[in-house]
Each structure stands twice: as C-alpha cells, then as structure tokens.
Backbone as CSV, one residue per row, in Angstrom:
resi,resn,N_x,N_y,N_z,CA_x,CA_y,CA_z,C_x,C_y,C_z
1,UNK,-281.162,-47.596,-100.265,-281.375,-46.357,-99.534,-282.085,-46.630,-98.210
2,UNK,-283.322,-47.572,-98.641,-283.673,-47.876,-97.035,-282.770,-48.371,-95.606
3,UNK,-281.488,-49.297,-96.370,-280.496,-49.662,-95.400,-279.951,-48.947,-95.059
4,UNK,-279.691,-47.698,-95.610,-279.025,-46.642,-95.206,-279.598,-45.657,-94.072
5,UNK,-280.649,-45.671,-94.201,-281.953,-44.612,-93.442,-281.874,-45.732,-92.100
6,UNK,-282.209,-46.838,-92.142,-282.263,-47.844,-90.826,-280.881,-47.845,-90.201
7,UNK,-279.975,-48.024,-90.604,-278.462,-47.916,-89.783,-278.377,-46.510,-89.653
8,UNK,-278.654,-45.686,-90.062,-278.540,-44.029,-89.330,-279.360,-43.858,-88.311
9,UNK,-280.605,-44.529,-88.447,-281.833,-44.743,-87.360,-280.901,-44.917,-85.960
10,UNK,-280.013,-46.139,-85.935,-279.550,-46.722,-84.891,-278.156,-46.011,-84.487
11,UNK,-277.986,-45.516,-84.998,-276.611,-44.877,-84.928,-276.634,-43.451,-85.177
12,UNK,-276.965,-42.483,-84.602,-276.723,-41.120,-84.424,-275.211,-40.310,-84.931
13,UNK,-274.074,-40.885,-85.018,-272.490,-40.404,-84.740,-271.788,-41.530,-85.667
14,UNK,-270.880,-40.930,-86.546,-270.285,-41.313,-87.383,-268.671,-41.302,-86.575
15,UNK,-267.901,-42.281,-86.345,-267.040,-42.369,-85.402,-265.438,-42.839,-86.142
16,UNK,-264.829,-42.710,-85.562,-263.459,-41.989,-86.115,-262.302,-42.364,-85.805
17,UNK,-260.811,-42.883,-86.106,-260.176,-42.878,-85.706,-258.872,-41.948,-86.571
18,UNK,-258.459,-40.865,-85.803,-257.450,-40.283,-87.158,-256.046,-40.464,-86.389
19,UNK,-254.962,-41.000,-87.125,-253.604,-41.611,-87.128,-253.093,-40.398,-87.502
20,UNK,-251.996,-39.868,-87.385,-251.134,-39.056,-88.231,-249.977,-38.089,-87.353
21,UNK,-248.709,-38.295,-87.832,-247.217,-37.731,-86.660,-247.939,-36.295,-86.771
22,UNK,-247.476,-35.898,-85.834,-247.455,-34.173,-85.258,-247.449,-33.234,-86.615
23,UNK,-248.092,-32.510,-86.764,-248.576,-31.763,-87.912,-248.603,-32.377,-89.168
24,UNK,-248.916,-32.681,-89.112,-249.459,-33.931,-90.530,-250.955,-33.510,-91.088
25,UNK,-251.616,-32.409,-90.504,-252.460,-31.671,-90.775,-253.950,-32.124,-90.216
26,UNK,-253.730,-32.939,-89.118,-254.903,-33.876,-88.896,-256.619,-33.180,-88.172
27,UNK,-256.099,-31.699,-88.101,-256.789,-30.643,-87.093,-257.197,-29.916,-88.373
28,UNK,-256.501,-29.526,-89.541,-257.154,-29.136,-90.758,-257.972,-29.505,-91.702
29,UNK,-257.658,-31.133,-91.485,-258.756,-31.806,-91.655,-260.149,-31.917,-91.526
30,UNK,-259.762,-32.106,-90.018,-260.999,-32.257,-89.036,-262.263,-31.179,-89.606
31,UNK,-261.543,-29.953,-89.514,-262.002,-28.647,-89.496,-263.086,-27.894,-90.870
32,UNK,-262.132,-28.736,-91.400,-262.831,-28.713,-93.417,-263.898,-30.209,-93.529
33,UNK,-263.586,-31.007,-92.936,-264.505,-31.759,-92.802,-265.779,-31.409,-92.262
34,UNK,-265.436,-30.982,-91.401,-267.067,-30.439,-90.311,-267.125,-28.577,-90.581
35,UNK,-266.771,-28.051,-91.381,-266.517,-27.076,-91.885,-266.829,-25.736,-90.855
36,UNK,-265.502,-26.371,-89.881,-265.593,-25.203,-88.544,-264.121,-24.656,-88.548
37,UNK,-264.126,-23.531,-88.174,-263.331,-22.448,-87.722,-262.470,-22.503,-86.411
38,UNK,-263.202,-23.082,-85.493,-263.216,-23.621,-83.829,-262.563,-24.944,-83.911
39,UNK,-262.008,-24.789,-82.658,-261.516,-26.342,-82.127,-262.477,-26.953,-81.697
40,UNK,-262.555,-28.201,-81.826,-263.199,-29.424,-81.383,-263.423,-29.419,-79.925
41,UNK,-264.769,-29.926,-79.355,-264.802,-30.052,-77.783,-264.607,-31.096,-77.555
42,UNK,-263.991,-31.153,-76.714,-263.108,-32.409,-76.297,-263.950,-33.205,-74.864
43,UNK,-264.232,-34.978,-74.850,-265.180,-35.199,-73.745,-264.171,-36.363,-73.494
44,UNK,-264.021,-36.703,-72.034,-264.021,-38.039,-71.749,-264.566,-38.786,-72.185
45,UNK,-264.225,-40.501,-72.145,-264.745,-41.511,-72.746,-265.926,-41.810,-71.666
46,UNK,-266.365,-40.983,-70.267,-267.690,-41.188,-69.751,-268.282,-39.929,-70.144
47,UNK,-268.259,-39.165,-71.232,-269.164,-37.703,-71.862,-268.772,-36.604,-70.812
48,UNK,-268.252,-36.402,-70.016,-267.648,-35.115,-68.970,-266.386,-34.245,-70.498
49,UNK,-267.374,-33.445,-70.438,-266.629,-31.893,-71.419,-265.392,-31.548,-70.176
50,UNK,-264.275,-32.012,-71.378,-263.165,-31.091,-70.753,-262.438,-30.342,-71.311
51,UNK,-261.759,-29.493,-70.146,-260.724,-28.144,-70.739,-259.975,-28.152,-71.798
52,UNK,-260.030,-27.629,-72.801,-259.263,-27.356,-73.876,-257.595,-27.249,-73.725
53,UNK,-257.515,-26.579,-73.134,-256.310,-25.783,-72.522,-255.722,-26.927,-71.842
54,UNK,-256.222,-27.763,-70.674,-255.760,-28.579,-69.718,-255.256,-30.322,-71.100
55,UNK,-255.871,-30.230,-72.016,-255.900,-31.116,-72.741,-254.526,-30.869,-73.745
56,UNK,-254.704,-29.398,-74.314,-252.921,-29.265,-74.976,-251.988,-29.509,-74.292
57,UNK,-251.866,-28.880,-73.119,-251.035,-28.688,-72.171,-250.779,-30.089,-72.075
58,UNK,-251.575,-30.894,-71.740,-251.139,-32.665,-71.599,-250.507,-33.435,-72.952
59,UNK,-251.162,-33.052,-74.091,-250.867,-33.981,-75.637,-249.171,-33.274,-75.723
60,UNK,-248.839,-31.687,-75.239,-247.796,-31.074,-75.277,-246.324,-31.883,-74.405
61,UNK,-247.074,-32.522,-73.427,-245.949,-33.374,-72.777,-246.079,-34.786,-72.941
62,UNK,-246.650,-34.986,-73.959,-246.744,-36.532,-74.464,-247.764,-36.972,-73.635
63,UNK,-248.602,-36.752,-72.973,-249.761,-37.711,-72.165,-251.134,-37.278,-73.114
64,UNK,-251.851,-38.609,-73.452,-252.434,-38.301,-74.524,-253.854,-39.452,-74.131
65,UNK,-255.048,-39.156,-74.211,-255.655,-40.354,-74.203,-256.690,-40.884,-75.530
66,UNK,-256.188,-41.747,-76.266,-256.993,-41.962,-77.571,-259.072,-41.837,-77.349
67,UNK,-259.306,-42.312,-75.700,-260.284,-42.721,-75.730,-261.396,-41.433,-75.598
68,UNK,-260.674,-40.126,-75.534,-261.215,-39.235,-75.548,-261.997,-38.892,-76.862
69,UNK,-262.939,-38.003,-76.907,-264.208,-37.904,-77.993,-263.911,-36.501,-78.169
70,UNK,-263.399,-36.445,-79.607,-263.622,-34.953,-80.270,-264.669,-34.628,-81.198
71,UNK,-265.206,-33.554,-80.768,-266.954,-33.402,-81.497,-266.354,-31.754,-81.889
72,UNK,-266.938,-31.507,-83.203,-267.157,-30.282,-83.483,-268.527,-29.560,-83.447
73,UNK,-269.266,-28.851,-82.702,-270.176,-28.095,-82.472,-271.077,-27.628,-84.030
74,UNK,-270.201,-27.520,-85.439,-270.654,-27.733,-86.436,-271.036,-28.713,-87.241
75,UNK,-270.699,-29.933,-86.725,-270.767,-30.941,-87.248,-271.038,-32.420,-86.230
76,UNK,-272.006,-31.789,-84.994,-271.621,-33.067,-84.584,-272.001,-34.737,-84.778
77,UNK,-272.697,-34.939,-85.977,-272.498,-36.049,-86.118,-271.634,-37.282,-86.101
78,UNK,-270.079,-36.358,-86.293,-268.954,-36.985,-86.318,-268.086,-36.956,-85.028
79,UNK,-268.143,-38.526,-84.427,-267.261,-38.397,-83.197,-265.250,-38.739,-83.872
80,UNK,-264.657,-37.962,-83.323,-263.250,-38.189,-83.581,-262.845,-39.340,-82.357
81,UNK,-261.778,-39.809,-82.546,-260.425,-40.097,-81.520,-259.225,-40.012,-82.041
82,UNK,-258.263,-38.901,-81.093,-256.855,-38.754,-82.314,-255.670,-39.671,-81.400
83,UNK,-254.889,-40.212,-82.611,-254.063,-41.021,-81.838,-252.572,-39.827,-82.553
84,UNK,-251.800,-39.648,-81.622,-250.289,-38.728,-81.445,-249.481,-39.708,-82.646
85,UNK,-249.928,-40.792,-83.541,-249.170,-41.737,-84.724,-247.854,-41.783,-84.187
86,UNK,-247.407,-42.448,-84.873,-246.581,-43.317,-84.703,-244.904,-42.930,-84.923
87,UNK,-244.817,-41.556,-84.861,-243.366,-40.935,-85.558,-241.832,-41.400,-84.796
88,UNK,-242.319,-41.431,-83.314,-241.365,-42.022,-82.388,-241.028,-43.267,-82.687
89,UNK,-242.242,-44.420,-83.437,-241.384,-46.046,-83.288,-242.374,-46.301,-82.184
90,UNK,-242.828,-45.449,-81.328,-243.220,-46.097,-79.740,-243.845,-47.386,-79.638
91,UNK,-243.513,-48.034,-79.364,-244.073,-49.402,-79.400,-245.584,-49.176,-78.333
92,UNK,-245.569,-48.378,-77.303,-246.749,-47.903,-76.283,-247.869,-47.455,-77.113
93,UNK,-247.543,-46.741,-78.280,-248.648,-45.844,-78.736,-249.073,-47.169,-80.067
94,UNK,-248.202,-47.962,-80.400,-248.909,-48.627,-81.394,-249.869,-49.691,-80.569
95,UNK,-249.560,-50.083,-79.239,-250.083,-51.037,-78.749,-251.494,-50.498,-78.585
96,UNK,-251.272,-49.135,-77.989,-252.647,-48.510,-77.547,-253.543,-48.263,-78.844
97,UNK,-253.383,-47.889,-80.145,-253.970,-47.760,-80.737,-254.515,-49.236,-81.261
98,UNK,-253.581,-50.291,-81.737,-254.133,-51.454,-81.710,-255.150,-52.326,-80.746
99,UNK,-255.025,-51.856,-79.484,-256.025,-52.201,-78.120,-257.481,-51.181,-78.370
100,UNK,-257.278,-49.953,-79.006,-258.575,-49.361,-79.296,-259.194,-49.881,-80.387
101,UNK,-258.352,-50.079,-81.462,-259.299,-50.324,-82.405,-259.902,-51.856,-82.140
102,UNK,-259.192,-52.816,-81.665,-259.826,-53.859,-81.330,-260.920,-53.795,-80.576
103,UNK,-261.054,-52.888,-79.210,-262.097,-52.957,-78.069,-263.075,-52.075,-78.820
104,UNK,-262.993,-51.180,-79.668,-264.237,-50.786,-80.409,-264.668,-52.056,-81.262
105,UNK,-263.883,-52.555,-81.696,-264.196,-53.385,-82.963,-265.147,-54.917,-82.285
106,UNK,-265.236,-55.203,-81.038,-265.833,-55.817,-80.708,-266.996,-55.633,-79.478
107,UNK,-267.161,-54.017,-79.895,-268.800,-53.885,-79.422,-269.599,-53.987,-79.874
108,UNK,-270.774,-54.713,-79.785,-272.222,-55.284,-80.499,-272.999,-53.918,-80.780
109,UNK,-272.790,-52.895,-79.823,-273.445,-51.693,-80.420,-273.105,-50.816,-81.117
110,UNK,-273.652,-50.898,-82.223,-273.108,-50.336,-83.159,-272.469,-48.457,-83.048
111,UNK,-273.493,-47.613,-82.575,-272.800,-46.182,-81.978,-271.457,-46.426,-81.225
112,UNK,-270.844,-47.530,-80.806,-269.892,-47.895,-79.972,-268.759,-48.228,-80.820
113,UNK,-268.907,-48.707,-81.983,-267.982,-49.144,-82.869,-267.062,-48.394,-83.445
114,UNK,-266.439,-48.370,-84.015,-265.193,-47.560,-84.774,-265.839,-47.269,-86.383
115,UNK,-266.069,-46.748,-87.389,-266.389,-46.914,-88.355,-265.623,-46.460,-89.157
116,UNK,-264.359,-46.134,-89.079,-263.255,-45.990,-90.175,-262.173,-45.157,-89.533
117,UNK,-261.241,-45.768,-89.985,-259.854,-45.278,-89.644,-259.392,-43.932,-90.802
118,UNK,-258.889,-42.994,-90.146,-258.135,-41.904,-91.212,-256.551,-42.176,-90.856
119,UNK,-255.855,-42.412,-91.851,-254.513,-42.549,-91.633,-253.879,-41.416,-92.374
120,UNK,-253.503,-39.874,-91.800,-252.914,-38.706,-92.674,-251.485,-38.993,-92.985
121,UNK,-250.789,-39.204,-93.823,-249.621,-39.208,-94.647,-249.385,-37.952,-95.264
122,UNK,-248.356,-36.980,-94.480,-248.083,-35.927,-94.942,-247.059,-35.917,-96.423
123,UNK,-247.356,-34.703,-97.146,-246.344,-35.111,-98.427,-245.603,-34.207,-98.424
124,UNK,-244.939,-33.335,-97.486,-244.243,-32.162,-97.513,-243.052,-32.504,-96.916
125,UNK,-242.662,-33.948,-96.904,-241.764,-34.409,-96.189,-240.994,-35.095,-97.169
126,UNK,-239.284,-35.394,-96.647,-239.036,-36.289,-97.575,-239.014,-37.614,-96.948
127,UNK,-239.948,-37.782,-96.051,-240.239,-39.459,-95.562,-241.631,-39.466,-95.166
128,UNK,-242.308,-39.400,-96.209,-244.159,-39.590,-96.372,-244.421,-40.708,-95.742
129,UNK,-243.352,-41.993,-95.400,-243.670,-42.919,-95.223,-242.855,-43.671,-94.089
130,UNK,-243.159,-43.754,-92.731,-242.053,-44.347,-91.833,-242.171,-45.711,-91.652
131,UNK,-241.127,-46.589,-91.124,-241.366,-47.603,-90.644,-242.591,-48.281,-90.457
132,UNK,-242.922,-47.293,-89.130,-243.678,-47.503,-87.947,-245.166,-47.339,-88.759
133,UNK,-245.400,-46.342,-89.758,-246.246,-46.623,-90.327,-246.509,-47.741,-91.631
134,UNK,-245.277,-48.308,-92.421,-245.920,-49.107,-93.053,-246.108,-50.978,-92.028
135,UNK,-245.516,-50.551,-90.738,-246.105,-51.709,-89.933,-247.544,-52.061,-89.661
136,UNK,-248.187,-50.426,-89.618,-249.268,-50.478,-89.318,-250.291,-51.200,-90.509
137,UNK,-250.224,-50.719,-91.466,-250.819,-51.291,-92.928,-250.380,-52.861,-93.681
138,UNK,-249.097,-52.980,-92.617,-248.934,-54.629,-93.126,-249.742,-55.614,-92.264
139,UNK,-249.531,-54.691,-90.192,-249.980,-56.106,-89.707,-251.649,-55.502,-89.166
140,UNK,-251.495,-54.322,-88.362,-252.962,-54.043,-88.123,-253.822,-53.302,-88.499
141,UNK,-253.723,-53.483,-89.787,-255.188,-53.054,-90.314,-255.577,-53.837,-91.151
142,UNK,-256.217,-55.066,-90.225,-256.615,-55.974,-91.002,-258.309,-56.183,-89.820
143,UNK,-258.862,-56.060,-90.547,-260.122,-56.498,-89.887,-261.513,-55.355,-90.332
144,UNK,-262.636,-55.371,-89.711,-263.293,-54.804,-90.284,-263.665,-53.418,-90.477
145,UNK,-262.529,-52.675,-89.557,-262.579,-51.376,-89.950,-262.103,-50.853,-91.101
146,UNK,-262.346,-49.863,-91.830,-262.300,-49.425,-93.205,-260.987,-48.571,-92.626
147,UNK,-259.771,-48.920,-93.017,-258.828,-47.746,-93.318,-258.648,-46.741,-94.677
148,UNK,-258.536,-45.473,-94.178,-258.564,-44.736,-95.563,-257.140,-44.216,-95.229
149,UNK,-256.648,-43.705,-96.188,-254.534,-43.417,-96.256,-255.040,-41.770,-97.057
150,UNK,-254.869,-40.938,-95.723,-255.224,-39.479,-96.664,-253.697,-38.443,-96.956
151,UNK,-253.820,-38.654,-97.721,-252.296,-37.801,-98.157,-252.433,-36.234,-98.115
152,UNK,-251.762,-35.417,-96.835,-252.131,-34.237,-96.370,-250.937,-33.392,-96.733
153,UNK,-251.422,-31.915,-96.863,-249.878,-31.146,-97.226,-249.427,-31.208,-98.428
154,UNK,-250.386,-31.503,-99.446,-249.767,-31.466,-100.634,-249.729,-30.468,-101.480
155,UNK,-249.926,-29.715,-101.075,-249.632,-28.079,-101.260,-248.564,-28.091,-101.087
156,UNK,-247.700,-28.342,-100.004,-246.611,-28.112,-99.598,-245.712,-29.128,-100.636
157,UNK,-245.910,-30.097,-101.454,-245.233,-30.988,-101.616,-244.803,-30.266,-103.422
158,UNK,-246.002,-29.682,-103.711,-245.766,-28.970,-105.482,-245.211,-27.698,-105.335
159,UNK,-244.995,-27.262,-103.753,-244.503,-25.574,-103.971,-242.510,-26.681,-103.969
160,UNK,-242.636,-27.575,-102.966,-240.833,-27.956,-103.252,-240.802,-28.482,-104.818
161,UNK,-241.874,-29.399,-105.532,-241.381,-30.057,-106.815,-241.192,-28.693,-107.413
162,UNK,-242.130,-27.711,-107.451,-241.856,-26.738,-108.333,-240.436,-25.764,-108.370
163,UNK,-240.299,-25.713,-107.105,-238.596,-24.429,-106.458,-238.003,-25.786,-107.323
164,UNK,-237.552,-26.795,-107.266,-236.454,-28.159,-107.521,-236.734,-28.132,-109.290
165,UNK,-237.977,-28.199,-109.795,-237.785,-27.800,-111.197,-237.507,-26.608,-111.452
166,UNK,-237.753,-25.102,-110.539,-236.995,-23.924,-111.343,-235.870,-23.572,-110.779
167,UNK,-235.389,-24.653,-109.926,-233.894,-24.597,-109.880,-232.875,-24.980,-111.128
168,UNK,-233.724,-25.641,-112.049,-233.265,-26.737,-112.500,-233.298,-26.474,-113.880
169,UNK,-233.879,-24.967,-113.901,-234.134,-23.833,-115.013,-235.170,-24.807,-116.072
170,UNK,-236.037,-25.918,-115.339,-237.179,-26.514,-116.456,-238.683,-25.709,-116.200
171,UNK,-238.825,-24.763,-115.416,-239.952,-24.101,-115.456,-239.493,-22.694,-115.949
C-alpha cells in the first residue's frame, strides 16, 4: 500500500490510450468510467483547451490527432488519448499509434508515460475481430504497456443471439 501512495505521490493522472473503429462505444466508456454525462475537454499536447466543435468537425473528416488530452471535468484524474483504430487497414494510423505508444513509453517521467492501453472490440458485429486489429496484438503490443481487450456492445450482441434463437422457435 505504501508503493501505491508513493507512485500516486509522483504522478497526479492516470493516462490512457483507447483503440477502437468508429462506434465501438469508446465515448460510453469513457463516460461510465469517469461517471459523466458531458463530453470530455479536449487540450493540446502543450495544455491549450480546445473547441469541442472545431475538434468533431476535424475527427469527422478524418484529421485526428492522438496526442491530444481528453480529461473529464468529473474525473480528472484520468488523462485519455483516442486513436480513430484501425477499421480502414490504414497503415498511417497504425504507424501513428505505434510512434505514440513508443514516445510515451520512453519517457523517464513517469506523469508522461502511457499507463495502459484500452483496446474496445465491439460485439454487435459480425467481425468483432479485423485484420488490422489482430496485427496489433500479434506485433505491437509487446512491451511495457498493459493492454486490456474490452469487449463493448454486448448488449447488442444477446438482443441478435436472442431474435436468431427465437427465430429458430428455441426460446
């Protein structure tokens, strides 16, 4: 417990990386995690708060910057960075996310570091699992960040098993 109390000492912000294709639920997450209602304030990677609005409007035409800091006002202990995952194949967006997690992964200060990856795997799909993502889990996520594989939408995944079994006149 004392190690625990001394590394919180030094480290204020519990820091973040969440993976996951376009509604994969990664904002519902967020939200139940830090148990807010509100969107996240969004900062440059030099702390300048920016526009909400000016920021959809950009992730909406594909320009996206991982290095940006999402803080929830209820929770801010927890810094986010969302990466747009990997649904395209884009070879750009895997590079960039692999170039972040590395350049966090080799800052000596610890508030600077990455401290766990969220990888959302939606289950309301019938391809929970793409390519592009089991590349990610074979070649880069290997090192000392903690990846966690959160399986999102699974609500959505027992309302189809269930319609497919009472189609099937077994319910």
């Amino acid at each position: 417990m004392d190690r625990a109390i001394e590394y919180r000492s030094k480290c204020k912000h519990f820091r973040t990386l969440i993976i996951g294709r376009a509604n994969a639920g990664k904002t519902t997450l967020l939200k139940k995690v830090c148990n807010s209602i509100e969107d996240a304030e969004i900062f440059s990677p030099s702390g300048k708060k920016l526009d909400p609005t000016v920021v959809q409007e950009s992730s909406e035409r594909g320009i996206h910057n991982i290095k940006n800091e999402l803080i929830f006002r209820s929770n801010p202990q927890f810094i986010f960075h969302d990466s747009r995952g990997f649904e395209s194949g884009s070879l750009d967006e895997i590079e960039t996310v692999k170039s972040f997690i590395a350049e966090r992964a080799q800052s000596r200060e610890l508030p600077k570091q990455l401290h766990a990856i969220w990888y959302c795997l939606p289950t309301d799909t019938n391809r929970p699992l793409l390519e592009a993502d089991r590349r990610f889990f074979d070649k880069y996520c290997i090192g000392k960040v903690p990846v966690i594989a959160i399986f999102t939408k699974f609500d959505g995944l027992v309302t189809t098993a269930y319609g497919e079994l009472r189609d099937k006149e077994l319910v």
